[in-house]
C-alpha positions as CSV (number, residue, x, y, z in Angstrom):
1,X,101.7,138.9,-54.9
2,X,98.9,139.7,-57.6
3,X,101.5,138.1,-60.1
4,X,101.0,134.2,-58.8
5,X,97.3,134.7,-58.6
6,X,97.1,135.5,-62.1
7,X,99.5,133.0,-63.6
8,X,97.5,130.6,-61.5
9,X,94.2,131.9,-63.9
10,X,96.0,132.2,-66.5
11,X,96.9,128.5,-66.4
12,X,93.2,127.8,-65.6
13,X,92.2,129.6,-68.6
14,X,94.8,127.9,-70.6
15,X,93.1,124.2,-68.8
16,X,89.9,125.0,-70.3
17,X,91.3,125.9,-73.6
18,X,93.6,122.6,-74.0
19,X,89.9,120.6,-72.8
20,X,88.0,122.5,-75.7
21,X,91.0,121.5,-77.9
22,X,91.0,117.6,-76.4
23,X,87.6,117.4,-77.0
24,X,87.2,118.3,-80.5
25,X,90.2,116.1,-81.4
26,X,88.3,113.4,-79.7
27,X,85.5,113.8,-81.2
28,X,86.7,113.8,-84.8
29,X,88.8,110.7,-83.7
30,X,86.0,108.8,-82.9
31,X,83.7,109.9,-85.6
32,X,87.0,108.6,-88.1
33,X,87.1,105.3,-85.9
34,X,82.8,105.0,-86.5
35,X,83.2,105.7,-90.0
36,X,85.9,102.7,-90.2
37,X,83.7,100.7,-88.5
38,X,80.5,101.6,-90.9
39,X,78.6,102.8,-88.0
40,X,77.4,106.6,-86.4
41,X,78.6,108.3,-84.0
42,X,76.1,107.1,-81.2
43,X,76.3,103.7,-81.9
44,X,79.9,103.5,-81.9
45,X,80.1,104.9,-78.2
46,X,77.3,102.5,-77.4
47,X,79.5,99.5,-78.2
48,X,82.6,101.2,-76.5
49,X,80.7,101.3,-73.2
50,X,79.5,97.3,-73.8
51,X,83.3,96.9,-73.9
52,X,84.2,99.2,-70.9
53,X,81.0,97.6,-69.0
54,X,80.6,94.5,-70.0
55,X,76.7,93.5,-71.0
56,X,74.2,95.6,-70.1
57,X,70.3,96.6,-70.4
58,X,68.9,98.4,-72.5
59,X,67.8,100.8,-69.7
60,X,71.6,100.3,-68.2
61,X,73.0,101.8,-71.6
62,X,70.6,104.0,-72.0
63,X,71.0,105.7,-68.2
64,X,75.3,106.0,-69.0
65,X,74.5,107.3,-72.2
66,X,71.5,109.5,-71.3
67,X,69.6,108.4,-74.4
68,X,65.9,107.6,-74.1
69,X,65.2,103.4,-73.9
70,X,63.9,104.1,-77.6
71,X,66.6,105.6,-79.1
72,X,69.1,102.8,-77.2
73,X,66.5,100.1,-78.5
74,X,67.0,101.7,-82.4
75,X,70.9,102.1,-81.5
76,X,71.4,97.9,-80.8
77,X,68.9,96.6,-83.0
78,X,71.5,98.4,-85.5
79,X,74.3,97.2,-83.9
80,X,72.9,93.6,-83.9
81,X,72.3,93.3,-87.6
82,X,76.0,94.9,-88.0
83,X,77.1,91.9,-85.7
84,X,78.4,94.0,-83.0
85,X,76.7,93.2,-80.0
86,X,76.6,89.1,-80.3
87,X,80.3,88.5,-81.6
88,X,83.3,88.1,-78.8
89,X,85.8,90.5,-79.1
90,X,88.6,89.7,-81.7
91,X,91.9,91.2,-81.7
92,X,92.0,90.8,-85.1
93,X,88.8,92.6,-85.6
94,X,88.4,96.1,-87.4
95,X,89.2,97.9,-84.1
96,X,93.2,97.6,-84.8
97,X,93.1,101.4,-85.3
98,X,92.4,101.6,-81.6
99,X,94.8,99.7,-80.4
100,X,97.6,101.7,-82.1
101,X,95.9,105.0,-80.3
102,X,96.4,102.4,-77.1
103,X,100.4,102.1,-77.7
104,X,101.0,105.9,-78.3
105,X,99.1,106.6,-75.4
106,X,101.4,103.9,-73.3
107,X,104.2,106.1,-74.8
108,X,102.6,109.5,-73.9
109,X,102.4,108.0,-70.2
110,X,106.0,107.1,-70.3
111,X,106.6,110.6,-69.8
112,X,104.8,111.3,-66.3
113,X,105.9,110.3,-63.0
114,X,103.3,108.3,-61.1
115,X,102.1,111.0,-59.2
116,X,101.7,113.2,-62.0
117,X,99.4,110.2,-64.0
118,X,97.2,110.1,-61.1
119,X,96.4,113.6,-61.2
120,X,95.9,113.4,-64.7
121,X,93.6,110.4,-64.2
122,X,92.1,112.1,-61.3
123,X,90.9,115.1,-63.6
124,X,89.9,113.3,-66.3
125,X,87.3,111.3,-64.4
126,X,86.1,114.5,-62.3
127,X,85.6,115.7,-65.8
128,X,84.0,113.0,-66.8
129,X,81.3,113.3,-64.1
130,X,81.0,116.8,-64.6
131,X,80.5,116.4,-68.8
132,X,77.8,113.8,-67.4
133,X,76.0,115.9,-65.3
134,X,75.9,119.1,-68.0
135,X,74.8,116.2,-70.4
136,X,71.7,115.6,-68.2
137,X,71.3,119.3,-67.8
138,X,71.5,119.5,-71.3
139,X,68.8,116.7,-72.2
140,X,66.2,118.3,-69.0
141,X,66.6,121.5,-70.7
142,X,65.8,120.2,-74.2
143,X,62.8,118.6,-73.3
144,X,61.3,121.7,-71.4
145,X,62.0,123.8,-74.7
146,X,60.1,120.8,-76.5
147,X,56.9,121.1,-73.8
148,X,56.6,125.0,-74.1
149,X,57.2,124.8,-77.5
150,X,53.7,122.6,-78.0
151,X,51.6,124.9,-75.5
């Protein structure tokens, strides 16, 4: 009976490994994909949530990516002079790379039943709401460091 209990951990150990692993591949995928496009990091996921999202504030962008209004203001005056917030999307455009990581993805889906996608899908946004909240953690913790630092 102890023998299910542990596979059971074992499999949750190995979930947070494979997240640790997906995570880093992700990030070095979309730093490659921002260094195609010429810009950082930041300001690539800023225009990836203007496409997910549609337009939005400053202070709307700024709350989903928990940078301060300042930093979002810095981040789209950039992106304005590089011509990414004003032009309409263009499938043509420099973001083919991401649309080949679309089709292997289809063909990664191919291979789950229904059911099995919507788990996945299910986790992956739990995760994503947990990642948000440690992210605002994160950021709240920072800036008390910063205020004890200056007494």
């Amino acid at each position: 009976m102890s023998r299910p209990v542990r596979k059971r951990d074992e499999l949750a150990n190995d979930l947070k490994l494979a997240g640790r692993k997906l995570s880093t591949a992700t990030i070095l995928f979309h730093q490659a994909v921002a260094d195609r496009l010429g810009l950082n990091l930041t300001d690539h996921k800023c225009v990836d949530l203007l496409l997910l999202n549609g337009p939005l504030t400053a202070g709307e962008l700024a709350i989903k990516t928990t940078l301060t209004t300042g930093a979002i203001t810095a981040a789209l005056d950039r992106l304005e002079k590089a011509g990414f917030v004003t032009r309409e999307d263009d499938p043509q455009d420099r973001r083919r790379v991401i649309d080949s990581f679309s089709a292997l993805l289809d063909d990664l889906a191919a291979r789950y039943k229904a059911s099995e996608l919507a788990l996945i899908v299910d986790f992956m946004t739990r995760s994503c709401a947990v990642l948000h909240e440690s992210t605002l953690e994160l950021r709240q913790q920072s800036v008390r460091a910063d205020k004890k630092k200056r007494r």
